[in-house]
mmCIF file of the N, C-alpha and C atoms, coordinates in Angstrom:
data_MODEL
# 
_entry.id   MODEL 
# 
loop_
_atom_site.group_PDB 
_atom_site.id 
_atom_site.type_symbol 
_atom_site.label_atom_id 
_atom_site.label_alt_id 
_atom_site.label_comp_id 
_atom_site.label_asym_id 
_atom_site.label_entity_id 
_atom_site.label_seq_id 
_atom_site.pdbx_PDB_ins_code 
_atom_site.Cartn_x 
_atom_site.Cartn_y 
_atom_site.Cartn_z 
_atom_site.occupancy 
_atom_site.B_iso_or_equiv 
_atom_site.pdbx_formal_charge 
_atom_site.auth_seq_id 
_atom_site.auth_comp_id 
_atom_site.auth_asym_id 
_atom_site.auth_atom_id 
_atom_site.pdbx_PDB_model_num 
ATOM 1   N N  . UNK A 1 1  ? 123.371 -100.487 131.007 1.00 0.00 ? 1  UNK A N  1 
ATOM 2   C CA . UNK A 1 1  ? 123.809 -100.745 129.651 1.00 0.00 ? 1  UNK A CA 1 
ATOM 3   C C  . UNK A 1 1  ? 123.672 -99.452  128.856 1.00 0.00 ? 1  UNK A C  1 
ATOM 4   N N  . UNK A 1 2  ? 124.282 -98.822  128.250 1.00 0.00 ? 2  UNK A N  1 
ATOM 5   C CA . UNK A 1 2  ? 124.536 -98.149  127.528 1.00 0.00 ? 2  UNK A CA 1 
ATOM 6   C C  . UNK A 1 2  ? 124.111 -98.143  126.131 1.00 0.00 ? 2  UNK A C  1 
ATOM 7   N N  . UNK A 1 3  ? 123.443 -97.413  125.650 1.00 0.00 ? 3  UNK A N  1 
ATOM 8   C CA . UNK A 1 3  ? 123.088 -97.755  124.033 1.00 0.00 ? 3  UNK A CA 1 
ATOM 9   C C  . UNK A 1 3  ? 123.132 -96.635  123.000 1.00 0.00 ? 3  UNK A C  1 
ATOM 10  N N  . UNK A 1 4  ? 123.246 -96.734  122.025 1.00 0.00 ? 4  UNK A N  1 
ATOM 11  C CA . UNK A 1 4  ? 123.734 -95.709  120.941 1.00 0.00 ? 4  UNK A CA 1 
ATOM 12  C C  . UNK A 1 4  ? 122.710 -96.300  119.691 1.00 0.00 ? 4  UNK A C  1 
ATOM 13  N N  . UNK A 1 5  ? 122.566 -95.374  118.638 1.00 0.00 ? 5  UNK A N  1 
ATOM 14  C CA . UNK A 1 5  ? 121.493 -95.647  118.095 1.00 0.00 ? 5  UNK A CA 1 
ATOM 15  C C  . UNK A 1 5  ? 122.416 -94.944  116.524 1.00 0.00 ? 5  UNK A C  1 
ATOM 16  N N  . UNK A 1 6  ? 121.904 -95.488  115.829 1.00 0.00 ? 6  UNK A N  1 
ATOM 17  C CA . UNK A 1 6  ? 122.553 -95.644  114.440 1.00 0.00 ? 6  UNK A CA 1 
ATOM 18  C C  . UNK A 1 6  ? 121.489 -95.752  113.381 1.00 0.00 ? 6  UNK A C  1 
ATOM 19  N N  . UNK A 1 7  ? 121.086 -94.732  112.306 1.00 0.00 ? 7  UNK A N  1 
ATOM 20  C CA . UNK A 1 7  ? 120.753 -95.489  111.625 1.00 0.00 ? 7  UNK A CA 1 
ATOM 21  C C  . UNK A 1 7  ? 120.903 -95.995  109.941 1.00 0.00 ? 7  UNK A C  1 
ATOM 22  N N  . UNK A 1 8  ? 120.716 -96.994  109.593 1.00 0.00 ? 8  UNK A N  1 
ATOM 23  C CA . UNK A 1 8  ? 121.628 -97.417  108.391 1.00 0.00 ? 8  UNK A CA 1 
ATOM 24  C C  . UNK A 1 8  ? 121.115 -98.045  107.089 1.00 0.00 ? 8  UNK A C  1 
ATOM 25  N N  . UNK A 1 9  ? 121.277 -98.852  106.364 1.00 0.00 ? 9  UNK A N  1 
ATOM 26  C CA . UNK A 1 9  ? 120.576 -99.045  105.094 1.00 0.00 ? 9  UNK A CA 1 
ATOM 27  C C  . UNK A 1 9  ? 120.848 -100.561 104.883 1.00 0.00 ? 9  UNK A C  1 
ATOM 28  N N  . UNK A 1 10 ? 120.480 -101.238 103.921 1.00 0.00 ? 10 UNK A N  1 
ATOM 29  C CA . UNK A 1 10 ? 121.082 -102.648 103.604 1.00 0.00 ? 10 UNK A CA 1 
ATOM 30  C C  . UNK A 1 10 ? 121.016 -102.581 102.314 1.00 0.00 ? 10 UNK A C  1 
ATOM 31  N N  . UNK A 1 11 ? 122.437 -102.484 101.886 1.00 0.00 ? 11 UNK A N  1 
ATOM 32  C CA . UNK A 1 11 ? 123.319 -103.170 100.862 1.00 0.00 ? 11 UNK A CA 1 
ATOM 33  C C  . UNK A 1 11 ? 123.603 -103.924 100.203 1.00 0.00 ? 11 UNK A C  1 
ATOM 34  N N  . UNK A 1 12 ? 123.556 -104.849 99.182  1.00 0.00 ? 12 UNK A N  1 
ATOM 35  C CA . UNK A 1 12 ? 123.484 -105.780 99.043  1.00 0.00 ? 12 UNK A CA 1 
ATOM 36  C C  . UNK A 1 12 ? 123.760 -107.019 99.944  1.00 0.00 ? 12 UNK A C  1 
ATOM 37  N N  . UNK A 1 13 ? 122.579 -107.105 100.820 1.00 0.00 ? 13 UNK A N  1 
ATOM 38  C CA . UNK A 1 13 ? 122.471 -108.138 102.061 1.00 0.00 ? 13 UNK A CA 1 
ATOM 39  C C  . UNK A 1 13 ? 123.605 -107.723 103.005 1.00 0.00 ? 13 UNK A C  1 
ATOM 40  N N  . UNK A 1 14 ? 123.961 -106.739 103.287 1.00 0.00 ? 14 UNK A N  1 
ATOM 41  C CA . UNK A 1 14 ? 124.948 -105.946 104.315 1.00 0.00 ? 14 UNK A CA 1 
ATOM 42  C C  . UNK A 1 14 ? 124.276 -104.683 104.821 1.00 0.00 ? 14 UNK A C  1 
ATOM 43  N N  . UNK A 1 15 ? 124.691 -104.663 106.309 1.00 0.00 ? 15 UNK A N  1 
ATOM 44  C CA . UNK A 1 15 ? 123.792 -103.598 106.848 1.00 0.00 ? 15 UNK A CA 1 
ATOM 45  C C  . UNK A 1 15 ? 124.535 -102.324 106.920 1.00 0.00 ? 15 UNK A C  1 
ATOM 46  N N  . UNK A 1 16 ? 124.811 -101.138 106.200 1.00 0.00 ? 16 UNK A N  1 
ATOM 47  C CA . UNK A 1 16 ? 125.442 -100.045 106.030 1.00 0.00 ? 16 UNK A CA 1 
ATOM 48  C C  . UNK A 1 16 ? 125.044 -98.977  107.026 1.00 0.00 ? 16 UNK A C  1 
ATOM 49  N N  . UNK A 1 17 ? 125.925 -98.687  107.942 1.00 0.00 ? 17 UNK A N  1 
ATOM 50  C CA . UNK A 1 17 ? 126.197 -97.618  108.589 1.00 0.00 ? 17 UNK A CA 1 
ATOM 51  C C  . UNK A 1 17 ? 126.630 -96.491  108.217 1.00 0.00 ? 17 UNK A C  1 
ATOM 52  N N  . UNK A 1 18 ? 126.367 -95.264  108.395 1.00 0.00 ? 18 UNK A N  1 
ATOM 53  C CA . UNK A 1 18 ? 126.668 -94.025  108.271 1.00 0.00 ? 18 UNK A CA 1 
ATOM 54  C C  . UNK A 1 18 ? 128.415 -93.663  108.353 1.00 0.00 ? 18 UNK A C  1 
ATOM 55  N N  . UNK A 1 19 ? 129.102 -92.851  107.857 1.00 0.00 ? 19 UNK A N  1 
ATOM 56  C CA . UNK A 1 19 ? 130.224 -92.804  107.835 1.00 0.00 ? 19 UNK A CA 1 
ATOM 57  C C  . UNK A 1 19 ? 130.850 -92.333  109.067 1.00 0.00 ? 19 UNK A C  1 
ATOM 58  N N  . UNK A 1 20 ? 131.644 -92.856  109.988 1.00 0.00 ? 20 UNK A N  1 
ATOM 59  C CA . UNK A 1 20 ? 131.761 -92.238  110.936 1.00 0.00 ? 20 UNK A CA 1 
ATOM 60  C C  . UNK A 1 20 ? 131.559 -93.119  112.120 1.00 0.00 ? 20 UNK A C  1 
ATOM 61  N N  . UNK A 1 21 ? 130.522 -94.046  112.129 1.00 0.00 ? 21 UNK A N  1 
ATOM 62  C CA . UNK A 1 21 ? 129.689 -94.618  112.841 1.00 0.00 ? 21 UNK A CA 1 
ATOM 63  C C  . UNK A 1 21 ? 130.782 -96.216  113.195 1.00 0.00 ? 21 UNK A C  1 
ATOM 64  N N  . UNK A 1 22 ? 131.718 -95.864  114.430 1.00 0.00 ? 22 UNK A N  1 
ATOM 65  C CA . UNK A 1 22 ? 132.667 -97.321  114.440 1.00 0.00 ? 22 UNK A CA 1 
ATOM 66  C C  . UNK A 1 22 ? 132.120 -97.967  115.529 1.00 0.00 ? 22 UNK A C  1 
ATOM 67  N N  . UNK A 1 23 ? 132.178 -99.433  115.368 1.00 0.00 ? 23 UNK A N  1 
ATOM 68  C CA . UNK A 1 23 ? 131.537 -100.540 116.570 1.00 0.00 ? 23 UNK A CA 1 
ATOM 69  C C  . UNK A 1 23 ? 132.732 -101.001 116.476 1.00 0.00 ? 23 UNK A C  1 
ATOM 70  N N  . UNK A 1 24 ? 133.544 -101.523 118.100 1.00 0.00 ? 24 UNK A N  1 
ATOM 71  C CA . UNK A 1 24 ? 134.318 -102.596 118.322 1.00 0.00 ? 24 UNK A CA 1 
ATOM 72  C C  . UNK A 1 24 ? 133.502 -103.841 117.601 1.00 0.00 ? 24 UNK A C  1 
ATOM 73  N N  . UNK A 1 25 ? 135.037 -105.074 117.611 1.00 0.00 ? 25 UNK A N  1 
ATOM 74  C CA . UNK A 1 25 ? 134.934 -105.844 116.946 1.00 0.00 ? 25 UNK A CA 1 
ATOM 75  C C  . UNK A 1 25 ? 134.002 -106.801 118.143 1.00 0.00 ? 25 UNK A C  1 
ATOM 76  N N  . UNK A 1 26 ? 133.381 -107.629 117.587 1.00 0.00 ? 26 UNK A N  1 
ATOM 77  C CA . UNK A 1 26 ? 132.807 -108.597 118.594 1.00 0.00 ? 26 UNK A CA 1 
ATOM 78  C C  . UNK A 1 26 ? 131.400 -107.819 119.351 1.00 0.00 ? 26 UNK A C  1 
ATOM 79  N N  . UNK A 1 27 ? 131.195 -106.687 118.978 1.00 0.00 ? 27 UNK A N  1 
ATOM 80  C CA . UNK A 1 27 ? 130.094 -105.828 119.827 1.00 0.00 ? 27 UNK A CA 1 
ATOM 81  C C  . UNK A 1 27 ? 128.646 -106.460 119.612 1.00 0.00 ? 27 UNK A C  1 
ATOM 82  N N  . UNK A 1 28 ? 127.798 -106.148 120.892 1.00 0.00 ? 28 UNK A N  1 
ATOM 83  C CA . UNK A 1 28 ? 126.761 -107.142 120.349 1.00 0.00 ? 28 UNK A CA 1 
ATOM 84  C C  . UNK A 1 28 ? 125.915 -105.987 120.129 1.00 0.00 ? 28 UNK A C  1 
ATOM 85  N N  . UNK A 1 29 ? 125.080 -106.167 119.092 1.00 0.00 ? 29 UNK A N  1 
ATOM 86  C CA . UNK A 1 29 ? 124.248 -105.300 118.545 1.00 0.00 ? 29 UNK A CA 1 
ATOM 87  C C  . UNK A 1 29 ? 122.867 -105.392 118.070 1.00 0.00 ? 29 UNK A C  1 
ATOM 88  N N  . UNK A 1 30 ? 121.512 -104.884 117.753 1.00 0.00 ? 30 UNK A N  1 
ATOM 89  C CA . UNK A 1 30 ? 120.105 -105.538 117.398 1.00 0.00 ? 30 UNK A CA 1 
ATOM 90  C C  . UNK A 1 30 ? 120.053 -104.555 116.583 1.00 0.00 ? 30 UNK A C  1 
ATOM 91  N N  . UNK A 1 31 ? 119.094 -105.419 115.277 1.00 0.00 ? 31 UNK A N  1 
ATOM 92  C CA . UNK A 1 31 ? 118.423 -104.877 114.182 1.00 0.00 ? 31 UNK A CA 1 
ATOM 93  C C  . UNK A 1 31 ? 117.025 -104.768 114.964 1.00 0.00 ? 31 UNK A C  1 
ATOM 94  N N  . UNK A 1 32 ? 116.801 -103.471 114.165 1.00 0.00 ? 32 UNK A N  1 
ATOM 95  C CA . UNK A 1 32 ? 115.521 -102.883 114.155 1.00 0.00 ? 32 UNK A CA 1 
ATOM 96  C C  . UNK A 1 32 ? 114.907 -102.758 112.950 1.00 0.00 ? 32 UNK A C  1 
ATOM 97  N N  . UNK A 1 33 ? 113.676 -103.452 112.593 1.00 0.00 ? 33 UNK A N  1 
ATOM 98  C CA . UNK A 1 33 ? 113.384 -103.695 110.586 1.00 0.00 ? 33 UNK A CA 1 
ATOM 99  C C  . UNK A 1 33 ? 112.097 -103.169 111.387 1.00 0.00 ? 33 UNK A C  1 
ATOM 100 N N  . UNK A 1 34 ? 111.751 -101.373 110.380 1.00 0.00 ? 34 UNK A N  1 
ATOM 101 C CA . UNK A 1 34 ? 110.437 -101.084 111.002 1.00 0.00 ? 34 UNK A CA 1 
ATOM 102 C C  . UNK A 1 34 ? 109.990 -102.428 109.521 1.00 0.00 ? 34 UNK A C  1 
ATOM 103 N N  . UNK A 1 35 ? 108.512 -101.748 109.659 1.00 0.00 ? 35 UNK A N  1 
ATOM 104 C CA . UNK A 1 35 ? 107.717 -102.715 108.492 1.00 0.00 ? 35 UNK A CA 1 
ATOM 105 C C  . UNK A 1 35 ? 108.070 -102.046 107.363 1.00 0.00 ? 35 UNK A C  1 
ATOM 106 N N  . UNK A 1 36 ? 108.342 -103.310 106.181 1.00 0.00 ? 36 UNK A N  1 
ATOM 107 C CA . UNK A 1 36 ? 108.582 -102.964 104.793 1.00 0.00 ? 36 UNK A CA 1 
ATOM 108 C C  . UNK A 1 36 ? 107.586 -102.855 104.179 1.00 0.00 ? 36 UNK A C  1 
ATOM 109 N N  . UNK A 1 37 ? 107.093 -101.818 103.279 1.00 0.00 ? 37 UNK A N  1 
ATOM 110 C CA . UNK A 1 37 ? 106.086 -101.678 102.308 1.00 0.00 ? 37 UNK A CA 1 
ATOM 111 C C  . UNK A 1 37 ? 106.560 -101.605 100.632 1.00 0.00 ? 37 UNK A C  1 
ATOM 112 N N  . UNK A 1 38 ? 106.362 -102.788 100.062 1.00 0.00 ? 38 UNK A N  1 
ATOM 113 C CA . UNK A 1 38 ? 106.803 -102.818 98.753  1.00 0.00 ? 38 UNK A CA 1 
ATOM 114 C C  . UNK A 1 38 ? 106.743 -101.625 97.624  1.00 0.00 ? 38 UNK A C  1 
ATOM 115 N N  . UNK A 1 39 ? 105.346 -101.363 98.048  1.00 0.00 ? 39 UNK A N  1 
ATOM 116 C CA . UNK A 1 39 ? 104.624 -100.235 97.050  1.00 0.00 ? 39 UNK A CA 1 
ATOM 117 C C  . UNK A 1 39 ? 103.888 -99.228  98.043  1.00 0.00 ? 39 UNK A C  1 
ATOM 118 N N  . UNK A 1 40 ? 104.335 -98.759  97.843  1.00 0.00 ? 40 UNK A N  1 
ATOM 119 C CA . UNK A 1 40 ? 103.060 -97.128  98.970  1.00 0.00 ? 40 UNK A CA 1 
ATOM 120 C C  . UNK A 1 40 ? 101.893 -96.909  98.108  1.00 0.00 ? 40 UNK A C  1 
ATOM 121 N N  . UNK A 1 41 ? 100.830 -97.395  99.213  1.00 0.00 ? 41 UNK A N  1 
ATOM 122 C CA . UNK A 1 41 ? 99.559  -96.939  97.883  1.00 0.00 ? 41 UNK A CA 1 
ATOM 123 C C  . UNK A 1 41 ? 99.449  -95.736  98.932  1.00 0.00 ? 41 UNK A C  1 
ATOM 124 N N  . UNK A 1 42 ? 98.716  -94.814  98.123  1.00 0.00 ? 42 UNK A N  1 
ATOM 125 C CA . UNK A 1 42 ? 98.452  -93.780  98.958  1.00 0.00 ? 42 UNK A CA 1 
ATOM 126 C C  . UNK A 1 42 ? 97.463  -93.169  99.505  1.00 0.00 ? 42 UNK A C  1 
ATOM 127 N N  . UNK A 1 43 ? 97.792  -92.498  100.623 1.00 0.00 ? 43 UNK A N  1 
ATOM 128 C CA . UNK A 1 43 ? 96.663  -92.636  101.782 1.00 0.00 ? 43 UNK A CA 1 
ATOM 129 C C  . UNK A 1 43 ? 95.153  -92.163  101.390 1.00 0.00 ? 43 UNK A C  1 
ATOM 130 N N  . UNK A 1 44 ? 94.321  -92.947  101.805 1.00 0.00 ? 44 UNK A N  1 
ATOM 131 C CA . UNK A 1 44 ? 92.726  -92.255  102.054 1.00 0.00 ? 44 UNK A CA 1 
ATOM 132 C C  . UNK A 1 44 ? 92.349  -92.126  102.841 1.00 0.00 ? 44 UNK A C  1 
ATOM 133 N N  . UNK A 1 45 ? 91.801  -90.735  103.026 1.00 0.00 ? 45 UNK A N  1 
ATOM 134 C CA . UNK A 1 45 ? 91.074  -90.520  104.624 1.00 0.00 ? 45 UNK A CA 1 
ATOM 135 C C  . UNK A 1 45 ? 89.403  -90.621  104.402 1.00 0.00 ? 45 UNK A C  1 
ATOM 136 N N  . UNK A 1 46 ? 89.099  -91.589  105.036 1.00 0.00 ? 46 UNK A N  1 
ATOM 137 C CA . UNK A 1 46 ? 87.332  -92.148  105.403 1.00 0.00 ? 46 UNK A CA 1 
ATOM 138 C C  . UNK A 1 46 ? 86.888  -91.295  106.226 1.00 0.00 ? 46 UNK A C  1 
ATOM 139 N N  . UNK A 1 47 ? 86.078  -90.837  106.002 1.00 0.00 ? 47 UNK A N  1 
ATOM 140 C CA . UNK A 1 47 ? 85.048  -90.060  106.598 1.00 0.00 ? 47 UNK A CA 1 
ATOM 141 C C  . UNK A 1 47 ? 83.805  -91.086  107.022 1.00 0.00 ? 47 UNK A C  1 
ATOM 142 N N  . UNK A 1 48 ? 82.921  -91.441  108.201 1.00 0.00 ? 48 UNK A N  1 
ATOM 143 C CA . UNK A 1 48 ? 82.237  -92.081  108.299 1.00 0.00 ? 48 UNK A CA 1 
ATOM 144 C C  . UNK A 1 48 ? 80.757  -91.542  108.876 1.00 0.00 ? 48 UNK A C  1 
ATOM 145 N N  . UNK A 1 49 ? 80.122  -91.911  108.606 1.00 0.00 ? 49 UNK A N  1 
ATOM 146 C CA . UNK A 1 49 ? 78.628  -91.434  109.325 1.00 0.00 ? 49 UNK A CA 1 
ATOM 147 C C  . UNK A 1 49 ? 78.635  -91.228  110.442 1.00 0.00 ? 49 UNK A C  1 
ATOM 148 N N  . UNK A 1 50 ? 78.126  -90.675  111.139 1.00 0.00 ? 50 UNK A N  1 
ATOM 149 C CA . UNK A 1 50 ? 77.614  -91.195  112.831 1.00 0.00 ? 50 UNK A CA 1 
ATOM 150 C C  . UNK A 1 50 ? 76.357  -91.859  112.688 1.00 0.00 ? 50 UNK A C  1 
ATOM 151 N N  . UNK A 1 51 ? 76.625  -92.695  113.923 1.00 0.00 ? 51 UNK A N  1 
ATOM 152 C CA . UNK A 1 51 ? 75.614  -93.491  113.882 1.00 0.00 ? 51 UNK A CA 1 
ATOM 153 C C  . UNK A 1 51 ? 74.928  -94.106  115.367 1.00 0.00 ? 51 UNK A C  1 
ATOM 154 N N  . UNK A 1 52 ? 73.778  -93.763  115.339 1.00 0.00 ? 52 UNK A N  1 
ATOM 155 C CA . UNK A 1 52 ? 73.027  -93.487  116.616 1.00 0.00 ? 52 UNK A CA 1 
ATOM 156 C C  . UNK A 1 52 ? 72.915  -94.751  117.529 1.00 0.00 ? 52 UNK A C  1 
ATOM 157 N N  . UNK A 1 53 ? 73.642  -94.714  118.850 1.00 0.00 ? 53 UNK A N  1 
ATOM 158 C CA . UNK A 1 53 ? 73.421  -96.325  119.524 1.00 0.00 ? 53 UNK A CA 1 
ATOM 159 C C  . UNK A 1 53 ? 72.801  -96.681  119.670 1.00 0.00 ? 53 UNK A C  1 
ATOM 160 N N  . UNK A 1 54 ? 71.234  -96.216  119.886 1.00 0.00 ? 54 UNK A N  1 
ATOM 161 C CA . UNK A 1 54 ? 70.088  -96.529  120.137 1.00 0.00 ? 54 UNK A CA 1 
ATOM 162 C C  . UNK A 1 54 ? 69.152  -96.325  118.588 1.00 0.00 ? 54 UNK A C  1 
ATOM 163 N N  . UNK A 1 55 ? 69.008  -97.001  117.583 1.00 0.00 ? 55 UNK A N  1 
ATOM 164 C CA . UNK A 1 55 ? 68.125  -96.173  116.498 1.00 0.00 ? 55 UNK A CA 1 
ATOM 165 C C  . UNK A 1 55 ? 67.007  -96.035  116.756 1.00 0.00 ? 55 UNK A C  1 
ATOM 166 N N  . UNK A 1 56 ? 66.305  -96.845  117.982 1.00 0.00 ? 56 UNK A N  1 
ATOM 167 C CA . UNK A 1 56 ? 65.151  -95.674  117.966 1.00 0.00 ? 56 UNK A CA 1 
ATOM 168 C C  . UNK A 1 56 ? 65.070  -94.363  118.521 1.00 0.00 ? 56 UNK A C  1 
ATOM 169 N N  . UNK A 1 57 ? 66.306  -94.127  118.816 1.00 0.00 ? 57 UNK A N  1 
ATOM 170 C CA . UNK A 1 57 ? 66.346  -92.483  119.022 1.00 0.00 ? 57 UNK A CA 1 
ATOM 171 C C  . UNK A 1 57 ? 65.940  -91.212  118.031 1.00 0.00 ? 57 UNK A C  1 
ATOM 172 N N  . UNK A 1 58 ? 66.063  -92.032  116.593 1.00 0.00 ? 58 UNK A N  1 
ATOM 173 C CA . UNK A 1 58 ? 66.106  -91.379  115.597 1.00 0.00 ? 58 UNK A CA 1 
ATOM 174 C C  . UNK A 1 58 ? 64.783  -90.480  115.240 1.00 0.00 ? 58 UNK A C  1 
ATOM 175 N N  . UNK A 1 59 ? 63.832  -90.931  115.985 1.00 0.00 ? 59 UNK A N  1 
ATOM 176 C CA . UNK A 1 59 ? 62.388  -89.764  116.235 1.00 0.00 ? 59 UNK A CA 1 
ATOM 177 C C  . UNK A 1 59 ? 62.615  -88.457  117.110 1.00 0.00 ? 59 UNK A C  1 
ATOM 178 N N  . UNK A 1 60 ? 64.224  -88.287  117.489 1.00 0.00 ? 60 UNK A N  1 
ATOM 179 C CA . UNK A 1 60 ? 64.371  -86.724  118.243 1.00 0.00 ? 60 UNK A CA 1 
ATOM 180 C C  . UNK A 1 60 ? 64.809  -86.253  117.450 1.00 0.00 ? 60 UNK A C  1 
ATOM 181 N N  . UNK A 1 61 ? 65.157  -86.891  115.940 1.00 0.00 ? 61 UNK A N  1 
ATOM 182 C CA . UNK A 1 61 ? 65.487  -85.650  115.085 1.00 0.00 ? 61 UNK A CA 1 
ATOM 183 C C  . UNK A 1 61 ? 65.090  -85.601  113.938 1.00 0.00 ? 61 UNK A C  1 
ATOM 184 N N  . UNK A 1 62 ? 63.425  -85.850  113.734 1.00 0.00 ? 62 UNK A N  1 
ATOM 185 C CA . UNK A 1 62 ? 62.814  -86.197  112.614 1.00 0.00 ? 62 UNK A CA 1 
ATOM 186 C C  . UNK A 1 62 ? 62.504  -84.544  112.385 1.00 0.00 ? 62 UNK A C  1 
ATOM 187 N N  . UNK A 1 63 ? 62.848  -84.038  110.884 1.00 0.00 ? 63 UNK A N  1 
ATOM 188 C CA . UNK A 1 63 ? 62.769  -82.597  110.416 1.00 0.00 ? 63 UNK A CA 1 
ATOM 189 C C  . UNK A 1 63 ? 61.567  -82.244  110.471 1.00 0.00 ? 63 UNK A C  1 
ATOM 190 N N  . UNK A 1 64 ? 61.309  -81.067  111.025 1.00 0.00 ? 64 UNK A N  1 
ATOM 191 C CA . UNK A 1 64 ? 60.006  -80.516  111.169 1.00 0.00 ? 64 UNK A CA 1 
ATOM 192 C C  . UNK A 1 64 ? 60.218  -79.431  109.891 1.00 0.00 ? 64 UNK A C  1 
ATOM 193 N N  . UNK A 1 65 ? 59.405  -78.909  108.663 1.00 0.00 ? 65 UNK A N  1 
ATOM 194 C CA . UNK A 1 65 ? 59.099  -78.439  107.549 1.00 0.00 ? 65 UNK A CA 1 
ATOM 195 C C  . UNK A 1 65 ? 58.021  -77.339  107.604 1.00 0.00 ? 65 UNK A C  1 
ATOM 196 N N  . UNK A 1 66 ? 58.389  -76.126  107.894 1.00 0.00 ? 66 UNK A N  1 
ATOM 197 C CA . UNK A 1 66 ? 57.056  -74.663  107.845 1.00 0.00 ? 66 UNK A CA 1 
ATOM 198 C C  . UNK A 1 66 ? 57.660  -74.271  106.419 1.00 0.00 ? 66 UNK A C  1 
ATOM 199 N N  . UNK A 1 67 ? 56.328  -73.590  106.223 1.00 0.00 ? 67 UNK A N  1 
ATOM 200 C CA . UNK A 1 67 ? 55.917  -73.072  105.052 1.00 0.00 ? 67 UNK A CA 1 
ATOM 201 C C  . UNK A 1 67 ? 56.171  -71.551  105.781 1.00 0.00 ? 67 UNK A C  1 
ATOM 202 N N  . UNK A 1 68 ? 56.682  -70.608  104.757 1.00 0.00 ? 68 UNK A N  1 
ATOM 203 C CA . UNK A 1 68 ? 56.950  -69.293  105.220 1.00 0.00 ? 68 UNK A CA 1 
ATOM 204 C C  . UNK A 1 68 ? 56.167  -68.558  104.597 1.00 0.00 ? 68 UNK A C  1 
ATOM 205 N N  . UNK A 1 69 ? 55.489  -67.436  103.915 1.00 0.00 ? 69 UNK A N  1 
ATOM 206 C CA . UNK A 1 69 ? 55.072  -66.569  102.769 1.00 0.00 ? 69 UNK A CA 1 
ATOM 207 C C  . UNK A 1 69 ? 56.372  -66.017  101.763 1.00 0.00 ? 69 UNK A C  1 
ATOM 208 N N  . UNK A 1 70 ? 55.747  -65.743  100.704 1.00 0.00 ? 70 UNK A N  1 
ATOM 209 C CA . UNK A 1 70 ? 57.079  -65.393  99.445  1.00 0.00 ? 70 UNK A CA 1 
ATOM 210 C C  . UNK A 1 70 ? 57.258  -63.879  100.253 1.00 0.00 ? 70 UNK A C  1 
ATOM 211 N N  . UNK A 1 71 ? 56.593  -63.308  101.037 1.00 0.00 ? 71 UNK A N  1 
ATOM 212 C CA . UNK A 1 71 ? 57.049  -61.440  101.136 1.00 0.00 ? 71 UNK A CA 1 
ATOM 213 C C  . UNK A 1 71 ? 57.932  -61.510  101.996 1.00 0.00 ? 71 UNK A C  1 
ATOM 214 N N  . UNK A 1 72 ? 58.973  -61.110  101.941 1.00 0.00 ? 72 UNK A N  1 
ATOM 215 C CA . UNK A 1 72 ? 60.028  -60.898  103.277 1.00 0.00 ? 72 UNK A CA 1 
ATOM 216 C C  . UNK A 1 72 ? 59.897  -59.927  104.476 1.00 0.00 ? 72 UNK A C  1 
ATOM 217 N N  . UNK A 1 73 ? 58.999  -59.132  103.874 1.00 0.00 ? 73 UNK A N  1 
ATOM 218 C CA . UNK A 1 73 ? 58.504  -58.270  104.781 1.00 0.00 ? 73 UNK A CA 1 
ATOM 219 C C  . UNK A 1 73 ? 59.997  -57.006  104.992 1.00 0.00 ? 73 UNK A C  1 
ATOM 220 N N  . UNK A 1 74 ? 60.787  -56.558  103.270 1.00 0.00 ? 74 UNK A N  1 
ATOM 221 C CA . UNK A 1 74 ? 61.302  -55.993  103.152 1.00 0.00 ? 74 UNK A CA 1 
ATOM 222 C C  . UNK A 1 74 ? 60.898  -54.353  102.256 1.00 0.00 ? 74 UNK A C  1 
# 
């Protein structure tokens, strides 16, 4: 089977093809309706934690805190 791909608009409840674009009469043909979105809200990208599978793992990365002296030794 042979297929050709078109794509087109709807018209007041008529499906509009591109100019140019001729189908014999009687041709059998399928709509393709991606998904309609009324309103585009617009996108947010989530950033999420990681999060440890095991939480008692969470004692391999408990912060260890030294005290340094104020002289840099500069």
């Amino acid at each position: 089977m042979k297929v050709t791909t078109y794509e087109g608009v709807v018209e007041n409840g008529r499906v509009e093809l591109p100019p140019g674009a001729s189908l014999p009469e009687k041709a059998k043909v399928y709509v393709v309706v991606p998904e309609v979105v009324e309103i585009e809200a617009p996108r947010v990208a989530h950033v999420y934690s990681p999060r440890l599978a095991n939480p008692a793992d969470a004692v391999h990365f408990k912060m260890k805190v030294t005290k340094e002296g104020t002289d840099a030794g500069l």
